[in-house]
Biopython code that builds the backbone (N, CA, C, O; Angstrom):
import numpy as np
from Bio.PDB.StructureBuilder import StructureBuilder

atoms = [
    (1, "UNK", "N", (6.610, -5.154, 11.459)),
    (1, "UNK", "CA", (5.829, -4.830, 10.279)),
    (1, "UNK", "C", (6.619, -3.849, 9.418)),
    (1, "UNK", "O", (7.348, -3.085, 10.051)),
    (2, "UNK", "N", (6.610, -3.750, 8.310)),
    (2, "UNK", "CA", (7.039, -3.090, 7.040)),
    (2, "UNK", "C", (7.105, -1.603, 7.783)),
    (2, "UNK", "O", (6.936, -1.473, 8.996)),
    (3, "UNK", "N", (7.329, -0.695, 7.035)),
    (3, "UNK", "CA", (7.649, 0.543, 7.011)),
    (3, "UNK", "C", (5.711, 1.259, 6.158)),
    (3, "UNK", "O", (4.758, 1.906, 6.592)),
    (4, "UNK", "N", (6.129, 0.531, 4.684)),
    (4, "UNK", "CA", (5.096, 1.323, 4.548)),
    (4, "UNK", "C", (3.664, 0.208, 4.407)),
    (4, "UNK", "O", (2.695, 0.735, 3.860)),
    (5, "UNK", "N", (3.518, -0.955, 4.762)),
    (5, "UNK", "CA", (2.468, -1.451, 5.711)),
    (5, "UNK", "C", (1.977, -0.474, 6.645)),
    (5, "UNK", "O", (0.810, -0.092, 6.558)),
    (6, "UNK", "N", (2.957, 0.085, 7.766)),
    (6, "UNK", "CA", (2.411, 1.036, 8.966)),
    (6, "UNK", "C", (1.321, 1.891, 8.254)),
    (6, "UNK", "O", (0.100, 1.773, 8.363)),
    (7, "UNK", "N", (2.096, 2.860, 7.430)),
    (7, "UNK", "CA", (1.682, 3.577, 6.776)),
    (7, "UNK", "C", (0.022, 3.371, 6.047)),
    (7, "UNK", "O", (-0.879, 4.193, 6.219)),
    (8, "UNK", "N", (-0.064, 2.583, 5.537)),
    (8, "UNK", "CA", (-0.902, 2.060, 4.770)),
    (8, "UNK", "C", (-2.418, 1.529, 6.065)),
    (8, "UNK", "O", (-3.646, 1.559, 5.984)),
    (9, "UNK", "N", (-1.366, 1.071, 7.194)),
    (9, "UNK", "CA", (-2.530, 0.408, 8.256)),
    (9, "UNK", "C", (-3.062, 2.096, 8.625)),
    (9, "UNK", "O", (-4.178, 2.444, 8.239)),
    (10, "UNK", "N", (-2.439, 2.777, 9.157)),
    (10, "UNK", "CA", (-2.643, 3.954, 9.748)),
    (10, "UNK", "C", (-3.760, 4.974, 8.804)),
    (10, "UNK", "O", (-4.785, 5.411, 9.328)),
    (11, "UNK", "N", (-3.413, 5.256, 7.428)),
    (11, "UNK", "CA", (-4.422, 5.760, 6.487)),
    (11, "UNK", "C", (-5.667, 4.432, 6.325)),
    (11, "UNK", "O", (-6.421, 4.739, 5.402)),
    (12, "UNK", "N", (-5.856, 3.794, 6.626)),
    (12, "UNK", "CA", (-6.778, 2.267, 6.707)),
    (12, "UNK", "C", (-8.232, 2.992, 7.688)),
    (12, "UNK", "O", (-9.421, 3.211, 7.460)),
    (13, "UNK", "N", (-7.071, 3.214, 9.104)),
    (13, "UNK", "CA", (-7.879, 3.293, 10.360)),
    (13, "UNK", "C", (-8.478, 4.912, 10.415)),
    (13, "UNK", "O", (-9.459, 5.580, 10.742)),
    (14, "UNK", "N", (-7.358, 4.981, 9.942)),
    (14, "UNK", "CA", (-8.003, 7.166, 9.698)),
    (14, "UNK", "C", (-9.385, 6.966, 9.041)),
    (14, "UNK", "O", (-10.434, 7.106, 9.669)),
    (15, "UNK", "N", (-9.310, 6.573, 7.517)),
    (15, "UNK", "CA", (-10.296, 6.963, 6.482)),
    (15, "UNK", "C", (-11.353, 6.157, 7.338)),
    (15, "UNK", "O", (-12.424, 6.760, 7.406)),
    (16, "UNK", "N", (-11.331, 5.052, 7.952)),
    (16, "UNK", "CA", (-12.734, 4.296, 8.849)),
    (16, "UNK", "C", (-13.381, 4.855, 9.990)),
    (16, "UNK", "O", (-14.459, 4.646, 10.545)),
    (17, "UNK", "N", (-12.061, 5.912, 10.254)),
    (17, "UNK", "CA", (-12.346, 6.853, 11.551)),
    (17, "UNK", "C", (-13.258, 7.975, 11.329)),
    (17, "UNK", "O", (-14.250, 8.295, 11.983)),
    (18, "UNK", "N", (-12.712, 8.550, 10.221)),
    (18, "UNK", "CA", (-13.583, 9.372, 9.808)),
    (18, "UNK", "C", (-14.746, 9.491, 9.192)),
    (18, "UNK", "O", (-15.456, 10.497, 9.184)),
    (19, "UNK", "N", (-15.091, 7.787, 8.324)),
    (19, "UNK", "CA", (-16.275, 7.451, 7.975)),
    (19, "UNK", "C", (-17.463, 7.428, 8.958)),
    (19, "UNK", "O", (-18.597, 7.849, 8.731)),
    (20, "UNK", "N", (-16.954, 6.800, 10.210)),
    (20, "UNK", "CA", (-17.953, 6.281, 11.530)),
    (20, "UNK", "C", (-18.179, 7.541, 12.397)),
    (20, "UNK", "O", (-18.810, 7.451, 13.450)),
    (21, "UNK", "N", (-17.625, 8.822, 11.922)),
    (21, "UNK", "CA", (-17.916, 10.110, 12.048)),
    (21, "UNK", "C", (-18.897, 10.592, 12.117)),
    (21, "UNK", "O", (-18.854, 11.740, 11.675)),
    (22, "UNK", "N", (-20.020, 10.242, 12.535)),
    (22, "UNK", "CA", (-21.180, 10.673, 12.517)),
    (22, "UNK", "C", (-21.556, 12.073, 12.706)),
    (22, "UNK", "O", (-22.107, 12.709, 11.808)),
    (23, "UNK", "N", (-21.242, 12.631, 13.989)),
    (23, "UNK", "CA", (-21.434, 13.818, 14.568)),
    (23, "UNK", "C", (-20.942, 14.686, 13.588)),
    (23, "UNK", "O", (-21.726, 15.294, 12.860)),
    (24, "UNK", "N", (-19.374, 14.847, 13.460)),
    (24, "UNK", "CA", (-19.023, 15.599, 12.296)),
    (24, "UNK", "C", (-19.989, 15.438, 10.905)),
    (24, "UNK", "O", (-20.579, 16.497, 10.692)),
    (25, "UNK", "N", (-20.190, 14.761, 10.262)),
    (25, "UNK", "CA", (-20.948, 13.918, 9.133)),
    (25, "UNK", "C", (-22.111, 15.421, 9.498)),
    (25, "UNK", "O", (-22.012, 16.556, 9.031)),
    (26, "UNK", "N", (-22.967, 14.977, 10.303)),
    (26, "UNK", "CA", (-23.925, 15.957, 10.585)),
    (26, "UNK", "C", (-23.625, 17.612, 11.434)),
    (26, "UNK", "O", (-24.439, 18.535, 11.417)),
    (27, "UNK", "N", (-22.960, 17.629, 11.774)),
    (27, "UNK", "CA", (-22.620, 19.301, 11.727)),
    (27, "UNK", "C", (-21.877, 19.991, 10.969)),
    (27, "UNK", "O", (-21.902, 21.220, 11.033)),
    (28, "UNK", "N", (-21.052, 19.308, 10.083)),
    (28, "UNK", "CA", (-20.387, 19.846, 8.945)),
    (28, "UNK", "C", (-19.785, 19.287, 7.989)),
    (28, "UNK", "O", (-18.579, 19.179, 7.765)),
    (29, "UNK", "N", (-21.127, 18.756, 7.149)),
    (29, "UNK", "CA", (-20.746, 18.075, 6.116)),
    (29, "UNK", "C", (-19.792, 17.964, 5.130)),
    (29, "UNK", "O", (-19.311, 16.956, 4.611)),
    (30, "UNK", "N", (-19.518, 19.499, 4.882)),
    (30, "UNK", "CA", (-18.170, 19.807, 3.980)),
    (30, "UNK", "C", (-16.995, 19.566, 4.864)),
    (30, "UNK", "O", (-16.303, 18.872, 4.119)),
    (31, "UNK", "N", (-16.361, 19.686, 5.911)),
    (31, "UNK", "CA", (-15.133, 19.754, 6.548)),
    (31, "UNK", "C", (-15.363, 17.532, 6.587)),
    (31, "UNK", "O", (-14.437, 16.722, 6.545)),
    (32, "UNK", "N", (-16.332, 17.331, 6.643)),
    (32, "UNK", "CA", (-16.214, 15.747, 6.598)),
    (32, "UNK", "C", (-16.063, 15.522, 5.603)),
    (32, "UNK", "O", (-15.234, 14.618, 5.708)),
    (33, "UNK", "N", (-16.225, 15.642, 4.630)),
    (33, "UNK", "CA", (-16.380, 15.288, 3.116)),
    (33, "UNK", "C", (-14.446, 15.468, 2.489)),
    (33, "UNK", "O", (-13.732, 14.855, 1.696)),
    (34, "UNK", "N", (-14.260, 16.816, 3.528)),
    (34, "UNK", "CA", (-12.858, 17.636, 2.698)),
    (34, "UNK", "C", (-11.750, 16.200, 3.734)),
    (34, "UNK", "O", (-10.857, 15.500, 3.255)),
    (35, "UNK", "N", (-12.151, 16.201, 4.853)),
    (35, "UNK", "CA", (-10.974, 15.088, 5.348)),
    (35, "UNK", "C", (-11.520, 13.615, 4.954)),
    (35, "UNK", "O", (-11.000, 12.826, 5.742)),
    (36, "UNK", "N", (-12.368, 12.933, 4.040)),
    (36, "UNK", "CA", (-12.551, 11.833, 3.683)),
    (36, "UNK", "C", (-11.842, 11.770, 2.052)),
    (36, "UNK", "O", (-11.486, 10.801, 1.381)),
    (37, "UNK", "N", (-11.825, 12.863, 1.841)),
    (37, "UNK", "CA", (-10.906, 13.327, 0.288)),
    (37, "UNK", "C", (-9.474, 12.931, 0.394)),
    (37, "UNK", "O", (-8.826, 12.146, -0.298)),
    (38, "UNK", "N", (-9.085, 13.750, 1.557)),
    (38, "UNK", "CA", (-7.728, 13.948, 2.045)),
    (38, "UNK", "C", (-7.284, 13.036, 2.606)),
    (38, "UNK", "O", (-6.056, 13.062, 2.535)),
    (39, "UNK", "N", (-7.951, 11.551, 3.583)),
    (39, "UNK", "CA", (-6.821, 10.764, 3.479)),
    (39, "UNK", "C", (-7.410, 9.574, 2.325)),
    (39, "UNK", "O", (-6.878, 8.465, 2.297)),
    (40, "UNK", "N", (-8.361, 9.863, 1.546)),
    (40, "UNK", "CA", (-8.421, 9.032, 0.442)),
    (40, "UNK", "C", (-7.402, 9.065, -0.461)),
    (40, "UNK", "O", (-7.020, 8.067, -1.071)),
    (41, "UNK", "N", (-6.851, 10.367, -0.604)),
    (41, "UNK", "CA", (-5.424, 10.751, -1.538)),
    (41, "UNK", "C", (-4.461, 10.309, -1.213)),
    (41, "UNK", "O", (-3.616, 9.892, -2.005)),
    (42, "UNK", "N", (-4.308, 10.284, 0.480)),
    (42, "UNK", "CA", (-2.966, 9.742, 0.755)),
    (42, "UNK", "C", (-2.815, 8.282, 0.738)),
    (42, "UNK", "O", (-1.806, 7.627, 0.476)),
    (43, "UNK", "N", (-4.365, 7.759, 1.167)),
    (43, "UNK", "CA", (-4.142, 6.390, 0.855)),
    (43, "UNK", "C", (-3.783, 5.952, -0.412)),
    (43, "UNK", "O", (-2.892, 5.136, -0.650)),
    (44, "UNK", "N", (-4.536, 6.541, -1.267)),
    (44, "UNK", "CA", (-3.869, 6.611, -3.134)),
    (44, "UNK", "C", (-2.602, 6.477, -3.482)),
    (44, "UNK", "O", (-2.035, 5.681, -4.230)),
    (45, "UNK", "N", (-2.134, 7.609, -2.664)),
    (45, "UNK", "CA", (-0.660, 7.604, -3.330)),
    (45, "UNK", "C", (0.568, 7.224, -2.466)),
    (45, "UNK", "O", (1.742, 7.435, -2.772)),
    (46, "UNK", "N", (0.097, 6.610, -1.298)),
    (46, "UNK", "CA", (0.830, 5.369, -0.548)),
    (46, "UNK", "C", (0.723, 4.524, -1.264)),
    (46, "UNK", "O", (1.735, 4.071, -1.798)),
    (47, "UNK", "N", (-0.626, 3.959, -1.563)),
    (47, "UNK", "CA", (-0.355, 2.270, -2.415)),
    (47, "UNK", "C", (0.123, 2.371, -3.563)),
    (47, "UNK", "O", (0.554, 1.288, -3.959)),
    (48, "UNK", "N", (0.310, 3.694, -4.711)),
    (48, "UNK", "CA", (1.161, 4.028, -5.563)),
    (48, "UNK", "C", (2.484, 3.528, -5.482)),
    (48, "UNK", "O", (3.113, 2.655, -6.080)),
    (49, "UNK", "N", (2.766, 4.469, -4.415)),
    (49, "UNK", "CA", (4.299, 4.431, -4.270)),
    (49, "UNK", "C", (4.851, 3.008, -3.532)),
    (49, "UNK", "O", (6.054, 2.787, -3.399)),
    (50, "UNK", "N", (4.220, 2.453, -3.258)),
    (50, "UNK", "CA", (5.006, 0.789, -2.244)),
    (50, "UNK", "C", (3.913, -0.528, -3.228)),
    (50, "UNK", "O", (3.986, -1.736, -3.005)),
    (51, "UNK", "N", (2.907, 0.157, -4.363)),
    (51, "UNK", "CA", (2.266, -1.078, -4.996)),
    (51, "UNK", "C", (3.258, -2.474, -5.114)),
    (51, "UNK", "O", (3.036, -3.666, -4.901)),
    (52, "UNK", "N", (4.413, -1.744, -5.543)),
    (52, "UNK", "CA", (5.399, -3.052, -6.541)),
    (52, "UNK", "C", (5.852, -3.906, -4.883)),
    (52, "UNK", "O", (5.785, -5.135, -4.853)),
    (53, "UNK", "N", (6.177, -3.327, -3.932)),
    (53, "UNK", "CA", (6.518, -4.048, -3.047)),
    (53, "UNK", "C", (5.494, -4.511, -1.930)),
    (53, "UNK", "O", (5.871, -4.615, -0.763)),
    (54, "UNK", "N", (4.558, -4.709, -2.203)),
    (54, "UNK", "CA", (3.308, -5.091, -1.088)),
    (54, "UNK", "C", (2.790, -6.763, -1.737)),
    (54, "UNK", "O", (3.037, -7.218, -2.854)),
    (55, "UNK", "N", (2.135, -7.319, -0.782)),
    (55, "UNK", "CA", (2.281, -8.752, -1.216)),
    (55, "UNK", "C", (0.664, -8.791, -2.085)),
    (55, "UNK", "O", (-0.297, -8.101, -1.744)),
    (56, "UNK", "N", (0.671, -9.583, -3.033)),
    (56, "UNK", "CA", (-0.400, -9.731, -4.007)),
    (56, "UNK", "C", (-2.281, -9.634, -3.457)),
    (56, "UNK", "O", (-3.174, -9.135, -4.142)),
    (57, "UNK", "N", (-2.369, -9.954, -2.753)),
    (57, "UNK", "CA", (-3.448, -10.263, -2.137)),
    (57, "UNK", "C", (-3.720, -8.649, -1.274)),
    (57, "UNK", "O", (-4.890, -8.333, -1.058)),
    (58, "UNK", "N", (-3.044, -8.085, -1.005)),
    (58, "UNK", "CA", (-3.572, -6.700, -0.354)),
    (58, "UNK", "C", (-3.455, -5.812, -1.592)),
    (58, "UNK", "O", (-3.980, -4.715, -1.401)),
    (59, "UNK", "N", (-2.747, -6.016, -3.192)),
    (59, "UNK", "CA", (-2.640, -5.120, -3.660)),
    (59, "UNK", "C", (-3.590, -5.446, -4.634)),
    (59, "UNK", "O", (-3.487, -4.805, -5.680)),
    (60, "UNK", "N", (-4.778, -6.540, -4.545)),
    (60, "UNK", "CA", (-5.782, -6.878, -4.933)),
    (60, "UNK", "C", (-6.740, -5.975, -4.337)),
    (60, "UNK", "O", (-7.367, -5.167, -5.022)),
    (61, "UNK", "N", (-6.956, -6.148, -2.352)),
    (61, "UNK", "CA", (-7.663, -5.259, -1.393)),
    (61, "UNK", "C", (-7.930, -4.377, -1.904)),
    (61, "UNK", "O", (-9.062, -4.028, -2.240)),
    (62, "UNK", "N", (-6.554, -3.632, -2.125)),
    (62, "UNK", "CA", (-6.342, -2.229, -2.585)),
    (62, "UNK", "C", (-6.830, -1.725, -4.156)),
    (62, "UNK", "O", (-7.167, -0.604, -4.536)),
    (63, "UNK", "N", (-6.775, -2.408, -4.552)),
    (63, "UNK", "CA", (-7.297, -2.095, -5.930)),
    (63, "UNK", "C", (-8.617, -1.922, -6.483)),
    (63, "UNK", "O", (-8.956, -1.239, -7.450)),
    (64, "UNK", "N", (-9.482, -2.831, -5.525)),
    (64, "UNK", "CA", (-10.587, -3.301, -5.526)),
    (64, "UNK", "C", (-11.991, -2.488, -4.439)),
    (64, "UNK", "O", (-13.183, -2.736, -4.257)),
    (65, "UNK", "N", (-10.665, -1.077, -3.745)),
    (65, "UNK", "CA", (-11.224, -0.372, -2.660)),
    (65, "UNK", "C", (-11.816, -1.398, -2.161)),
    (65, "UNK", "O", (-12.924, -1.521, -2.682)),
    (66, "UNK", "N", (-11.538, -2.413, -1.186)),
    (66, "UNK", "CA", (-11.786, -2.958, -0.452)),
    (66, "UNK", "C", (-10.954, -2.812, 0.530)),
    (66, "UNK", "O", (-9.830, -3.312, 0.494)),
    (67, "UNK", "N", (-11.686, -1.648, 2.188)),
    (67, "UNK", "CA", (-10.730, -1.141, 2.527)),
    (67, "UNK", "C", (-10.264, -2.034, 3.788)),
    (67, "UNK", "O", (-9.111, -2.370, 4.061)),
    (68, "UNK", "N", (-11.448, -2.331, 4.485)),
    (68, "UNK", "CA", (-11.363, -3.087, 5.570)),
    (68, "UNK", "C", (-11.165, -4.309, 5.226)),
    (68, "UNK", "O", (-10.976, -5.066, 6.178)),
    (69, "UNK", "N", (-11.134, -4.930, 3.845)),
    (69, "UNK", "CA", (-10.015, -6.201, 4.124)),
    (69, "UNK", "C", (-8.350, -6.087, 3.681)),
    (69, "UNK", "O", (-7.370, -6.786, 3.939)),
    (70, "UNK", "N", (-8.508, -5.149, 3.080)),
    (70, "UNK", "CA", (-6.901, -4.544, 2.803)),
    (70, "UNK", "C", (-6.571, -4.146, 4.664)),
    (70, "UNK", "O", (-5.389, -4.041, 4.992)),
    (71, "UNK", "N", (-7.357, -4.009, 5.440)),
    (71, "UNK", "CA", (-6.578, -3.810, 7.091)),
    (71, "UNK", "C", (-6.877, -4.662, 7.716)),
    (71, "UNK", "O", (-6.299, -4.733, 8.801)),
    (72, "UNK", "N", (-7.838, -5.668, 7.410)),
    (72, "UNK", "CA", (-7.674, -7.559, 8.228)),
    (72, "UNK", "C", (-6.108, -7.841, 7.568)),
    (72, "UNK", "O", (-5.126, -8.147, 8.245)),
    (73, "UNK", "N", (-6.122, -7.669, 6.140)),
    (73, "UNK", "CA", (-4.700, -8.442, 6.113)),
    (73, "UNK", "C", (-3.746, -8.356, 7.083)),
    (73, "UNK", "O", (-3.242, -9.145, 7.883)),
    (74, "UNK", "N", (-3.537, -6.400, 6.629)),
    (74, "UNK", "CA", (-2.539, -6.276, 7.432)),
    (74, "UNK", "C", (-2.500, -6.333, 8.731)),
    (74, "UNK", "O", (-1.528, -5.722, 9.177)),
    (75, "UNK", "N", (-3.289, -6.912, 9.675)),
    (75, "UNK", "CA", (-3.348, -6.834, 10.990)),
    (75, "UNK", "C", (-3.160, -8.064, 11.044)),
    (75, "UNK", "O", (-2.318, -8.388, 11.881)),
    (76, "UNK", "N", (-3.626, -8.895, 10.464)),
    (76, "UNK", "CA", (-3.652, -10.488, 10.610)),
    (76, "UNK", "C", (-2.315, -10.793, 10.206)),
    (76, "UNK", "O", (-1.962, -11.894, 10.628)),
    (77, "UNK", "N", (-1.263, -10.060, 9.386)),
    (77, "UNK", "CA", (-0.005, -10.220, 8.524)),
    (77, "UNK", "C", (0.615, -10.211, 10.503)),
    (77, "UNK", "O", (0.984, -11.067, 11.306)),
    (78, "UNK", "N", (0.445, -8.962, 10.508)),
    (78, "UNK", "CA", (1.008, -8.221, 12.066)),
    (78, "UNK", "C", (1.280, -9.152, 12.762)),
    (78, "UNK", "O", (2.389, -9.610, 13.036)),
    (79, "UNK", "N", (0.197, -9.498, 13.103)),
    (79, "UNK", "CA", (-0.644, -10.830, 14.024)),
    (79, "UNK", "C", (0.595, -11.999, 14.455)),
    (79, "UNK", "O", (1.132, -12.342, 15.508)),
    (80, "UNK", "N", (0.725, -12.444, 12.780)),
    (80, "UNK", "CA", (1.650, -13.319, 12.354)),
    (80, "UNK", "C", (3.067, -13.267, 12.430)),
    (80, "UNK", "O", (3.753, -14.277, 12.582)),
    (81, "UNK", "N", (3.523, -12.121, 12.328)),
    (81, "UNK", "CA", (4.788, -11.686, 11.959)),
    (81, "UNK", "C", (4.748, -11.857, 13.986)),
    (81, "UNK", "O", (5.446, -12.789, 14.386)),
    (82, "UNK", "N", (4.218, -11.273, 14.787)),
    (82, "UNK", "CA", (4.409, -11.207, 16.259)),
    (82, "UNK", "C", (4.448, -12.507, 16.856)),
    (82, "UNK", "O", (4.872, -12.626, 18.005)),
    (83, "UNK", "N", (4.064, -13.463, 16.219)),
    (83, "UNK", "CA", (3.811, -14.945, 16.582)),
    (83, "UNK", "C", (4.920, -15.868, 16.046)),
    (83, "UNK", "O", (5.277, -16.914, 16.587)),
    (84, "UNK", "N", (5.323, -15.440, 15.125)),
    (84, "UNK", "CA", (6.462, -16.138, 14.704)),
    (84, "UNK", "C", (8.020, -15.597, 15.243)),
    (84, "UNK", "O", (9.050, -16.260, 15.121)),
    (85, "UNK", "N", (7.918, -14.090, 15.930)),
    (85, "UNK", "CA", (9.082, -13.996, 16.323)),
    (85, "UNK", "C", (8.636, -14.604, 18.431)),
    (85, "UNK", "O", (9.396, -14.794, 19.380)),
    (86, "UNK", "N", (7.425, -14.684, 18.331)),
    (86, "UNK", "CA", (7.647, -15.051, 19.739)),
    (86, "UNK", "C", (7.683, -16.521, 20.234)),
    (86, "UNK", "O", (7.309, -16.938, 21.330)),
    (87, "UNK", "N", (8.350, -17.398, 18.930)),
    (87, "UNK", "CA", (8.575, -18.497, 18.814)),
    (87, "UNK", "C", (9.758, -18.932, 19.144)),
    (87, "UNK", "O", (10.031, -20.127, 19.028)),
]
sb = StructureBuilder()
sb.init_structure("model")
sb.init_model(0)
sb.init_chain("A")
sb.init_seg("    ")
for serial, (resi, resn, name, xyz) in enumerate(atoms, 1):
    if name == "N":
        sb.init_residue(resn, " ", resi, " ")
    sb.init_atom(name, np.array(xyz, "f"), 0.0, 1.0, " ", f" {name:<3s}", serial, name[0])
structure = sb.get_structure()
């Protein structure tokens, strides 16, 4: 997988991690709120910086904050890329 795919999968699974946060969510709403900011930014300015080189259809995902199918792609891309070299 890409370099900044990883990247992009990894801020994917964070920001979902921290959404399904419940406990935090309810004992400290601000420190949840401040790390749902923080990797919302980085996810921002990852797909900034690698937009021109990411394939059309995730930089649709991405555009469209559609987050969890912007990380089916890339897992399903993964998926693919592992299947074709174990050919």
């Amino acid at each position: 997988m890409k370099p900044d795919l990883c990247r992009l999968q990894h801020l994917l699974r964070e920001r979902l991690r921290i959404i399904a946060d419940h406990a935090l969510r309810d004992s400290d709403p601000a420190l949840h709120l401040d790390m749902l900011r923080e990797v919302s930014a980085a996810l921002d300015d990852e797909f900034r910086s690698h937009r021109a080189a990411l394939p059309a259809k995730l930089v649709h995902f991405m555009a469209q904050a559609s987050y969890e199918k912007a990380l089916a792609f890339i897992e399903d891309s993964a998926a693919d890329e592992a299947n074709i070299a174990a050919v």
